[in-house]
C-alpha positions in Angstrom: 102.4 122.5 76.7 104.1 119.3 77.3 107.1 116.9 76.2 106.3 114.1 73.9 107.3 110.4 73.8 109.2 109.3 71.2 111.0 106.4 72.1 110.2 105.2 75.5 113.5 103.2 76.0 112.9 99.8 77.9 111.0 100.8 80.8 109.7 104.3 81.9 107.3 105.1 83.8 105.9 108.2 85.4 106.4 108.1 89.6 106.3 110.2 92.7 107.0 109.1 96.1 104.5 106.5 96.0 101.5 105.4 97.4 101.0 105.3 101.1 98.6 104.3 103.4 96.5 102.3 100.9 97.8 98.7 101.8 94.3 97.9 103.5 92.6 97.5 100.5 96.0 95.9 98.6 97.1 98.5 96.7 101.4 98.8 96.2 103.2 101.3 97.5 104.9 102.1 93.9 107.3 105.2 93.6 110.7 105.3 92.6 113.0 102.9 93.4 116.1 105.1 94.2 114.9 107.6 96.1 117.5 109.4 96.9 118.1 110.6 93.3 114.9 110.9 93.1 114.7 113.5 95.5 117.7 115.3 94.0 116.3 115.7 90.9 113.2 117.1 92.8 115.3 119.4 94.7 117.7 120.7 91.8 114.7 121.9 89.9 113.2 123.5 93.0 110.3 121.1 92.7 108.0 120.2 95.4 109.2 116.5 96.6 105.8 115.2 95.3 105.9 116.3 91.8 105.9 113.6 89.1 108.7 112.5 87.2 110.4 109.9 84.8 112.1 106.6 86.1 114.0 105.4 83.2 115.1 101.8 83.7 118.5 100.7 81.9 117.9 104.1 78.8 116.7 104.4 75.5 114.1 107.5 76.4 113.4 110.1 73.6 111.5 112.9 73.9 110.7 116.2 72.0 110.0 119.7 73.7 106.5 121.0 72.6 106.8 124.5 75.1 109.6 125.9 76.5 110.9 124.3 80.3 113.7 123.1 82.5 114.6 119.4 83.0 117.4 117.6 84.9 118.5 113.8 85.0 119.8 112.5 88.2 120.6 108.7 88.7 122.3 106.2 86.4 125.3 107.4 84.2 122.9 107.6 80.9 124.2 109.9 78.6 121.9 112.8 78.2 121.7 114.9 74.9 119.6 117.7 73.9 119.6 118.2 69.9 122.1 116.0 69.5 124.9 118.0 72.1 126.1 115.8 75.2 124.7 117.6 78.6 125.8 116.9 81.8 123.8 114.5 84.7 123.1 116.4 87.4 122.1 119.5 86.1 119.5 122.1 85.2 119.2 122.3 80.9 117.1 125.5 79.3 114.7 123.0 76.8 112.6 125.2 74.2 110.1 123.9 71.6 111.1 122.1 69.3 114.2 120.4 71.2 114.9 116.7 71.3 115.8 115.2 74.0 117.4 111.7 74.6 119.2 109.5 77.2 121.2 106.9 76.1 122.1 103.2 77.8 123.2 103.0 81.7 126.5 101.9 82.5 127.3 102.6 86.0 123.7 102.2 87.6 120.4 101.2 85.7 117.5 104.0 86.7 117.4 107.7 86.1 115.1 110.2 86.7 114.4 112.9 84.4 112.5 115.8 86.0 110.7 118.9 84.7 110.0 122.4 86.3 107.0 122.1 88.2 106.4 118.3 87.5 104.4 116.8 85.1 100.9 117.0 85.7 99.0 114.1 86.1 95.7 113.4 88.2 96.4 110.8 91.1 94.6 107.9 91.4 94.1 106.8 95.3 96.9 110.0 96.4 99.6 109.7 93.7 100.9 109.0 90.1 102.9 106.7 90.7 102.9 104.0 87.9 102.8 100.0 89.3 102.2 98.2 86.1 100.8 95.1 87.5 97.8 96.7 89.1 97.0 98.8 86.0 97.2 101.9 88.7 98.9 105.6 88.2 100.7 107.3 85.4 99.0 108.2 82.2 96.9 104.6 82.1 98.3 102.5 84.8 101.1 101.2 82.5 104.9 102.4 80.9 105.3 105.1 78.9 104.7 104.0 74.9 105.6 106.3 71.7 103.2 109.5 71.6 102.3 109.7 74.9 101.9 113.4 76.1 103.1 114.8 79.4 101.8 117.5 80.0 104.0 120.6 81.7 104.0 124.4 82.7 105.9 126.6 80.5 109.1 127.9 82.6 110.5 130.6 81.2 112.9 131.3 84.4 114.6 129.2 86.2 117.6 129.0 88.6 120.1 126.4 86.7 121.6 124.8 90.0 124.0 121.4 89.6 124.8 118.6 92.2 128.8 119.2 92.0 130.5 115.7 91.0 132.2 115.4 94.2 128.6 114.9 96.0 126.8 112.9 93.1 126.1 109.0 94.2 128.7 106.5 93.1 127.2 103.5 91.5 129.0 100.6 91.3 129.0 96.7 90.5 128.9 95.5 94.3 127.0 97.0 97.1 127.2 96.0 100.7 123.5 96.3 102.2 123.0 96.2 105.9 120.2 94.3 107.1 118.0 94.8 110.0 117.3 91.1 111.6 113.6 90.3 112.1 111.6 88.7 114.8 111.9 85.1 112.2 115.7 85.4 112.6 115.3 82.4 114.8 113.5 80.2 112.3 117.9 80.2 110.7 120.2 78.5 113.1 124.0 79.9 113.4 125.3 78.1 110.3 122.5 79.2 108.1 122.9 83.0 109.5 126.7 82.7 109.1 125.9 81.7 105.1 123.6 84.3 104.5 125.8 87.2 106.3 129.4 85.8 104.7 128.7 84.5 100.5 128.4 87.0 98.1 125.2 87.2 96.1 124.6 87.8 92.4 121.9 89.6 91.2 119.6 87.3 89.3 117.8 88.2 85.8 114.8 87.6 87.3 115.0 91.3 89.3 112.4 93.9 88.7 110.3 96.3 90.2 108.4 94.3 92.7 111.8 93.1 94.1 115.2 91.5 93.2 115.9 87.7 93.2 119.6 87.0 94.5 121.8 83.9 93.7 124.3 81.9 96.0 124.1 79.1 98.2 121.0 77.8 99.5 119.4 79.4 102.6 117.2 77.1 105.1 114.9 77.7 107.1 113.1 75.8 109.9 109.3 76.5 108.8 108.4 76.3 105.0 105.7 79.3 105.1 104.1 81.5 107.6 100.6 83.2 107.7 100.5 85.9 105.0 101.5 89.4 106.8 102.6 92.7 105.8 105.6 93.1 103.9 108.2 95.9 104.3 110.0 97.9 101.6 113.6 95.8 101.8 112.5 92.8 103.4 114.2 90.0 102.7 112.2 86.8 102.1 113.5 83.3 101.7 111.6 81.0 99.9 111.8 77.2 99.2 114.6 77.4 96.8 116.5 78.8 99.6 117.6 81.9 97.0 116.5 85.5 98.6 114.3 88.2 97.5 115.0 91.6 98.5 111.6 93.2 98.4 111.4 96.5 96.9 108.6 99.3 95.7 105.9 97.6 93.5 106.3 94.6 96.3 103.1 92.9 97.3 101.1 94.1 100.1 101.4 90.9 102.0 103.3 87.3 101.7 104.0 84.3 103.5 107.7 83.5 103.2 109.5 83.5 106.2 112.0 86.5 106.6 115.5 87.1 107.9 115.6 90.4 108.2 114.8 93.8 105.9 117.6 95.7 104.1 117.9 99.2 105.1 115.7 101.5 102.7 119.0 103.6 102.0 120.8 100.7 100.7 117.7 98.8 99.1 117.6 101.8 96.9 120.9 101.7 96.3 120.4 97.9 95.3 118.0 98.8 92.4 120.8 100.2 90.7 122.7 97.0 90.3 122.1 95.8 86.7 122.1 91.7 86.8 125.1 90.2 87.5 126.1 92.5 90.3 127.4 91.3 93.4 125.7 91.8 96.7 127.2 91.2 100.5 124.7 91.8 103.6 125.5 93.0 106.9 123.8 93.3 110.0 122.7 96.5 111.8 120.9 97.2 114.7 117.7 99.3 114.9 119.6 102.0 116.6 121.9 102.3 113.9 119.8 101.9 110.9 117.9 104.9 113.0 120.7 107.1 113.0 122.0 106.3 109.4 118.7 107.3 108.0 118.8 110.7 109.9 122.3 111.4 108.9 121.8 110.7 105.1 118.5 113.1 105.5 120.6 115.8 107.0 123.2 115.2 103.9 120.8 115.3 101.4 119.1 118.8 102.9 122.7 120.1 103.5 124.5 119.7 100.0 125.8 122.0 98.2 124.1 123.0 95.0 126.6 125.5 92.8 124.5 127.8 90.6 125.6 128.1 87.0 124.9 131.0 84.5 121.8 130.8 82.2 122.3 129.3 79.0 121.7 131.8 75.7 118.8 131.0 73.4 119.7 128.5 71.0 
């Protein structure tokens, strides 16, 4: 019982909320890199927040039903098909065997996440499945997901088909403002350089990927060239020589020496990894306090929206 690979697009990769507490012998973090619908797709299919699913970066996917289940695709605007027939994002589909499934390329975002009842099951490694490619860790073999892979899954028979209404689904766009918590090297920027960092608008560099995205716009400087390696944050945001930041995301490296002006907040890093290249970012500052209370309200949105049931769908 499983679905089967038949085109892995240009990056997929099998994820759950990551690996924690396993920096102390080096080991990444990994997980998915927008979280949030990440967690929606979780919570649409009634899945336990740890279960395993698909992050698929910029489209392509293919896969075919081999038992009978329930999916949903949350994230990215990738079209999503089943035998051909346009389904909607957002939303619980009946799959039986012998269905194909596809997503197609992202326009407004760049990851999606396509869940199945249950999860897919996959033995951890170190507490999770999550994939991170450059340690060879998680997922089926430590790497993506390649044509004829096998993911193996219950058979569902019965299942409630709930959908995200559109009004509530995640808006992603080509610029993002991301509000940044300053950090104890803040003072390391005088005025001027702070007041360039907080007021140019950054582009999002081709060199962005999993382990973090590379911005470009005027040069940032700093007073010291490189600190003592320490631990590194998900969102921090390091400066390096070039002067050209790094926002720091989930396949970051446990530890670093570039000195750092601050760390995005998680809700709007995430938000960042949707931003295909060439996307424009602005930062702005926010106090502890308030990135506190931001994070509690989006939580308390999250647990609190809406989900509108809709009637099964008749064998095909």
């Amino acid at each position: 019982m499983s679905l089967v690979v038949r085109q892995p697009g240009l990056l997929s990769l099998l994820q759950d909320p990551g690996r924690f507490g396993q920096h102390g012998i080096g080991l990444t973090t990994g997980g998915p890199l927008d979280r949030e619908a990440f967690t929606l797709c979780q919570r649409l299919l009634g899945n336990d927040p740890a279960c395993t699913a698909i992050e698929a970066s910029f489209g392509g996917l293919e896969l075919d039903a081999h038992t009978d289940t329930f999916i949903c695709v949350t994230g990215a605007t990738m079209p999503l098909a089943i035998n051909g027939h346009e389904r909607d994002l957002w939303t619980v589909h009946r799959v039986q065997a012998g269905d194909h499934i596809s997503l197609g390329y992202g326009t407004d975002g760049c990851r999606s996440y396509l869940g199945v009842a249950g999860g897919f099951t996959v033995a951890p490694q170190f507490g999770s499945t999550a994939t991170v490619v450059r340690e060879r860790l998680g997922g089926l073999r430590g790497d993506k997901l390649a044509p004829g892979d096998i993911l193996p899954c219950a058979r569902v028979d019965q299942q409630r088909r709930l959908q995200l209404p559109p009004d509530q689904r995640p808006r992603y766009q080509h610029q993002l403002t991301v509000r940044v918590i300053p950090g104890y090297q803040q003072h390391h920027f005088n005025r001027l350089q702070q007041r360039r960092f907080f007021s140019s608008a950054w582009t999002v560099s081709q060199r962005c990927d999993r382990m973090g995205y590379r911005l470009e716009g005027p040069a940032i400087r700093c007073d010291i060239e490189g600190i003592l390696s320490e631990g590194i944050c998900f969102g921090a945001i390091q400066i390096p020589a070039d002067g050209q930041p790094i926002v720091l995301l989930s396949d970051r490296q446990t530890i670093g020496g570039y000195p750092k002006i601050g760390a995005a907040l998680s809700l709007d890093a995430s938000r960042m990894a949707q931003l295909q290249p060439g996307g424009t970012v602005h930062f702005a500052a926010i106090s502890p306090h308030g990135a506190h209370n931001a994070l509690h309200l989006n939580h308390w949105r999250i647990q609190h929206m809406a989900l509108r049931e809709l009637p099964q769908e008749r064998d095909r």
